[in-house]
C-alpha positions, 0 to 999 in steps of 0.5 A: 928974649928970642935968641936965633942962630943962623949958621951957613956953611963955607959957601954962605948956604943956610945950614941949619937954624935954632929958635930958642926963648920967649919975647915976653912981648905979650901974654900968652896967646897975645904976644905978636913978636913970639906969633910972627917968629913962630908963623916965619920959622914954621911957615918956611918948614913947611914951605921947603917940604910942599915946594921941594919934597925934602924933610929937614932934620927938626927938634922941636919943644917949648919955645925951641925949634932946630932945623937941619938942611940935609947934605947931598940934595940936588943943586936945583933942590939946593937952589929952591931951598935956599931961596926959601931959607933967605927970604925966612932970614930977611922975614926975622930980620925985619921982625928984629929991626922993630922988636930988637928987645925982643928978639936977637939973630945971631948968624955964624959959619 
């Protein structure tokens, strides 16, 4: 299973998320729970340096991925970045309605 942690700070911003396991859809290279979380997460990384200029904190490994929001940005950096986190968690969250055997989100503060 994909466990993925969400954890917001007091003011309900998206601090940081954690992606770790497999969904065992699939076989490997056909498993399109394991692809859409990959493509969302990735994507929105990559989305937040092309559109905002900053470099989250990442660790990444076999079927682990972490990535920190840095403190102290700009607000209408923070703004932006926000924006691209959300539509990151409404993107999982809708993988996790079909596929909730494989796949759990876990938000915390």
């Amino acid at each position: 299973m994909i466990r993925i942690t969400i954890t917001r700070t007091e003011s309900d911003s998206i601090q940081s998320f954690e992606i770790s396991g497999h969904a065992f859809f699939a076989n490997r290279g056909k498993d399109i729970v394991c692809a859409g979380v990959s493509a969302v997460s990735v994507g929105t990384i990559n989305a937040v340096h092309a559109i905002t200029g900053v470099t989250p904190e990442i660790e990444n490994g076999d079927g682990f991925l972490r990535c920190v929001v840095p403190e102290n940005l700009p607000i209408d950096i923070i703004e932006k970045v926000q924006l691209l986190l959300e539509g990151m968690a409404v993107s999982l969250r809708t993988i996790e309605e079909e596929y909730g055997k494989h796949i759990k989100i876990t938000f915390k503060k």
